[in-house]
N, C-alpha and C positions, 0 to 999 in steps of 0.2 A: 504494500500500500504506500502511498506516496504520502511522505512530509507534508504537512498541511500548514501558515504562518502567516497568522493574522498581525498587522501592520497597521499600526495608529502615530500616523504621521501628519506635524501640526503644518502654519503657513509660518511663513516669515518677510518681511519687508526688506532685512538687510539680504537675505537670503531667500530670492525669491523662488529660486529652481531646488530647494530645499530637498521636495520629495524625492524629483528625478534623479538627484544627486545623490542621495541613501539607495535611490533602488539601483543605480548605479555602480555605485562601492559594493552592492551586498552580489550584485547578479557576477560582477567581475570575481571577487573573489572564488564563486566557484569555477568559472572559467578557467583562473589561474590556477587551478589544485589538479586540472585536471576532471573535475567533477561535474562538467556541465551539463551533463548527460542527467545528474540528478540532482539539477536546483528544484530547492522545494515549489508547491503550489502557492502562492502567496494571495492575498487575501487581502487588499490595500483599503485604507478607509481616511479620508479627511477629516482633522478635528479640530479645524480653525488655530483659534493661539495656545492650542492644551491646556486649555483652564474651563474653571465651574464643571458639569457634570458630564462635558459630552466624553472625556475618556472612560471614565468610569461606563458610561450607557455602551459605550462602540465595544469596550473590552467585554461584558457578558454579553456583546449579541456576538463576540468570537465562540464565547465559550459556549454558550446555550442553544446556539442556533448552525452556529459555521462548525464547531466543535473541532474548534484547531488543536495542532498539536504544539504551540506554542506560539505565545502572544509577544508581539515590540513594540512599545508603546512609549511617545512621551509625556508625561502629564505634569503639571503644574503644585508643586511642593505642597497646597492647601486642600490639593486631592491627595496626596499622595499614599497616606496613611489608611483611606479609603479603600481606595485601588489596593494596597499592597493588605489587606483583611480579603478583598472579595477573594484573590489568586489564593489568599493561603487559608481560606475558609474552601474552596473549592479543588483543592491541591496540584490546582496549575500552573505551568511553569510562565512566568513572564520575566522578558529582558527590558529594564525601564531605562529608558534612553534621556541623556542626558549631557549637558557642556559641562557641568559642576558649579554653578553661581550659589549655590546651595547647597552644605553640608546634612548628608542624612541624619536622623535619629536613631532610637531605639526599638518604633515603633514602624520603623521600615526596615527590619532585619526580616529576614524569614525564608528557608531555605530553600522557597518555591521561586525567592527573587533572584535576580542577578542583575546588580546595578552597573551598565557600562556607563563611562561619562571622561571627558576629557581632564576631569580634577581640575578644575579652574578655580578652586578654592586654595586645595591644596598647592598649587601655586603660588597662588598672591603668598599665601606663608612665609614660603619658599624666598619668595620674591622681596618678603620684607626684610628677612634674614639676610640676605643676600649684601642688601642696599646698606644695611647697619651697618655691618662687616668690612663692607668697600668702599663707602661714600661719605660716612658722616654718621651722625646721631641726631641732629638737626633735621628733622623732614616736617613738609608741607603732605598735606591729603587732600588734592584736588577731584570732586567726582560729580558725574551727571544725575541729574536727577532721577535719572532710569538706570542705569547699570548703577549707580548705588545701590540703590533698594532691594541687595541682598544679601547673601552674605561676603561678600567679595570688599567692601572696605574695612570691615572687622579682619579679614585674615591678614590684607595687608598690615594693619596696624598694629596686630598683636604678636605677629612674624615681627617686626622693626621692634616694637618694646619689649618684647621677649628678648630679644640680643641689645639691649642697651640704649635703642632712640628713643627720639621722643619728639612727637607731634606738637611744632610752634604754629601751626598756620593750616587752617581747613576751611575751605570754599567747597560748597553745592552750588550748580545751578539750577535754574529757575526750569520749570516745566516746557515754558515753550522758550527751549534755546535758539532759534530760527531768529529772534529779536534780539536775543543777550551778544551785548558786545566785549564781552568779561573782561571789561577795564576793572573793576575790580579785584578779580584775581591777579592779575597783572601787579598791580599796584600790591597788593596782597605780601604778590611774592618778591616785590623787590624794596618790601618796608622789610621782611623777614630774610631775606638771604638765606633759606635753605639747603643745606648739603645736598640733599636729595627731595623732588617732586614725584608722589605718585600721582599717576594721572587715569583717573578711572571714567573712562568713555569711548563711544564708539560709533562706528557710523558715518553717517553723515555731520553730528555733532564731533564726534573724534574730528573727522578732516577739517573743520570748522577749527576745533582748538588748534590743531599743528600749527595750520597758517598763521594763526593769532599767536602762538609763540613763536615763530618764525619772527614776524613784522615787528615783534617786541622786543627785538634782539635779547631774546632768552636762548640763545643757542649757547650758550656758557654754563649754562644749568643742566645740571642729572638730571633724567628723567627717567622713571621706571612705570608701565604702562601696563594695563591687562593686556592679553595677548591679541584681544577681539578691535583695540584702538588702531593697533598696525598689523592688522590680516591684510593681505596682499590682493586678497579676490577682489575689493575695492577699494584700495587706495593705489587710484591708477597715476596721479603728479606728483610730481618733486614738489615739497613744500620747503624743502632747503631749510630742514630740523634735523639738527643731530644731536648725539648723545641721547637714544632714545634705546633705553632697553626692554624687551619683557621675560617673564621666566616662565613657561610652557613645558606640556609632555610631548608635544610634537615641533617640525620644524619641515618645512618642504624645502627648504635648503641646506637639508640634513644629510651627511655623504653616507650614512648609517646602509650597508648595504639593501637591508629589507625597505628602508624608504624608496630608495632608489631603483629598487626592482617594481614597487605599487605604482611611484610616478613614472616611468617607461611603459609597464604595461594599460595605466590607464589612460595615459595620452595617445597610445595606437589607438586602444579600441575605441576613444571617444572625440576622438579629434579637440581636447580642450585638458587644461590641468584641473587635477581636481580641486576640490576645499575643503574643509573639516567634514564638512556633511557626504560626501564620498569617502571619506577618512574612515567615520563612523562605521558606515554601512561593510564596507571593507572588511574592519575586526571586527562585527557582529557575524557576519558571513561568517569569517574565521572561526570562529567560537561554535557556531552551529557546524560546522564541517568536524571540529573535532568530536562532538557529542556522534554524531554520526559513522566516522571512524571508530572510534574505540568502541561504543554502544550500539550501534546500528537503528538509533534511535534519541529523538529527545528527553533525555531525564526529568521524571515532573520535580524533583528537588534539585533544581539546576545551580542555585545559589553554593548549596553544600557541595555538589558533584566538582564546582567548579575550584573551592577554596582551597585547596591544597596544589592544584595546579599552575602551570605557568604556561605562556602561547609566544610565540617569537610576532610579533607585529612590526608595520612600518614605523612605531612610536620605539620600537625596544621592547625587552620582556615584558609584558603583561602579568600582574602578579596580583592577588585579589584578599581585600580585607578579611576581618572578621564580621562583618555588616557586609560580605558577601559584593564589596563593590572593586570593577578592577580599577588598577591602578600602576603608575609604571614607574617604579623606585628609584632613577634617575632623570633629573629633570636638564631640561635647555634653557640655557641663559642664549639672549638672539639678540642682535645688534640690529636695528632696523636703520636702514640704508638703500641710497636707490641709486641703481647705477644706468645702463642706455635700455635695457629691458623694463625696469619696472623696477617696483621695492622689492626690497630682500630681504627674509628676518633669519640672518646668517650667526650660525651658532660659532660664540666666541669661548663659551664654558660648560661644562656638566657638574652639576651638585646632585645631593643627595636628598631627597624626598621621603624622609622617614618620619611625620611629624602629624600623618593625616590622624594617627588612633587620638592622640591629642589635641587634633579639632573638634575631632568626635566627643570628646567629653568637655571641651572648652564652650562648646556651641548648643550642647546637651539640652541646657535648659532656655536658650535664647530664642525669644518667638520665632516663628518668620515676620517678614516685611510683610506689606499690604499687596505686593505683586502677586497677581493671582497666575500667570503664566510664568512657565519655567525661562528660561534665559537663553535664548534670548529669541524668543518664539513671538512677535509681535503682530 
């Protein structure tokens, strides 16, 4: 009987080809094992920004009605504990997809899950630690009023005062940044002279801030950025901003053999490079290709099946918590730079990423935000 994989796949603004692009990464990676011959049935469904109850609805008309033999799904951190009771009240396997703007709980553990996600939290940590260590103790927290709103300026902050900084200067902007001319911040940060700027935005607001520090002649200033402000999928000009760093589990200008093998082979078969959301789809494939090899089948305790294992991906080994989420134990430090091609976020260092079980219990009892969609699903 053929694999059955029901697909709950949201929309995006920054990422408009969102879906094609996962289904993309996941169809390729059976191509490349060799496997093509048995990609599963898939089962796709649209769930707008993954929030309020359409995952939760799409994911038991998999189970109830499509009776798949495992569910992908991304949903919105204020469903999530929902969603992760219906799967482990029903003992069905789902893989909950995710960037990481949001560190899991307690009550999204359960062996029926398997959380994949880019650790975009576990990062910023990473990233704060990083900046203490090499830049100063003096930081500024510059963040948007939407990529704030989650857990992603706590990790940087507590990565930096964990190793010694200490935050002299914090600017939010305003909701509709299209108007804000952040002479404030500006001013901000040259009343405070910070060692180091985080800067948390993205987007079309990110392009917005580069320029504006660009024209500010801030190019004399650190900056350490989420990795989602300098993705390359759009930021297509030179803003002539340097010193911009981020600390990420991936790099597509990473000479890491297996990265180098995903971007070769996805660029044949799709005439286009990929971007985190082919990334994705990619080592979810992976992941189902192993349950298949070794099992000849989906494991409905797939969270547990997976915890002790490890998967070679284009990120590096794949290696997975105790909350059953993966995760990839060394991380990239990326210089963003643009040279006659385009930006580049070229890896200048590797650190070590061992700090996530310690978000887990730092973040433990800290609400979520008011964002009802998961990150960066707009």
């Amino acid at each position: 009987m053929d694999t059955k994989i029901g697909i709950l796949l949201p929309k995006s603004d920054m990422f408009p080809t969102l879906a094609r692009d996962f289904l993309n990464g996941f169809n390729l990676s059976f191509k490349a094992s060799g496997m093509a011959h048995n990609i599963p049935k898939l089962i796709v469904d649209g769930i707008g920004n993954a929030a309020g109850d359409i995952p939760l609805r799409s994911a038991e008309k998999m189970i109830l009605q499509e009776n798949v033999d495992l569910t992908l799904a991304f949903c919105g951190f204020s469903k999530l504990e929902e969603l992760s009771t219906f799967f482990d009240s029903y003992k069905k396997p789902l893989i909950h997809l995710d960037l990481g703007g949001n560190v899991l709980k307690q009550v999204h553990k359960s062996p029926y899950i398997l959380h994949h996600s880019l650790n975009l939290c576990n990062s910023a940590y990473a990233a704060g630690k990083y900046a203490a260590d090499q830049f100063g103790k003096k930081g500024a927290l510059t963040a948007s009023f939407y990529d704030g709103g989650y857990h992603l300026s706590f990790s940087f902050v507590k990565g930096y005062t964990d190793n010694g900084g200490e935050i002299i200067y914090n600017y939010v902007g305003p909701m509709d940044y299209k108007t804000e001319d952040f002479t404030s911040m500006i001013r901000g940060l040259e009343e405070n002279q910070p060692d180091v700027v985080f800067t948390l935005f993205s987007y079309k607001e990110g392009a917005k801030v580069c320029k504006i520090l660009a024209d500010a002649s801030m190019t004399g200033m650190q900056f350490v950025s989420i990795p989602l402000m300098t993705d390359e999928y759009y930021n297509l000009e030179n803003y002539g901003l340097e010193n911009i760093i981020s600390v990420a589990s991936w790099s597509f200008d990473d000479e890491y053999s297996e990265m180098q093998h995903f971007l070769g082979i996805y660029r044949k078969l799709y005439a286009e490079s990929p971007n985190i959301f082919g990334l994705i789809g990619y080592e979810v494939g992976m992941l189902i290709i192993k349950c298949l090899q070794d099992k000849q089948k989906i494991p409905a305790d797939i969270g547990a099946y997976f915890k002790n294992l490890s998967i070679n991906t284009p990120r590096g080994v794949l290696a997975f918590t105790d909350y059953f989420e993966s995760h990839i134990p060394i991380l990239k430090v990326r210089r963003f730079q643009y040279n006659q091609t385009g930006y580049h976020n070229t890896v200048i260092d590797r650190i070590e990423a061992d700090d996530l079980e310690q978000l887990y219990q730092a973040l433990e009892e800290l609400p979520y935000s008011g964002w009802l969609n998961p990150y960066i699903c707009t």
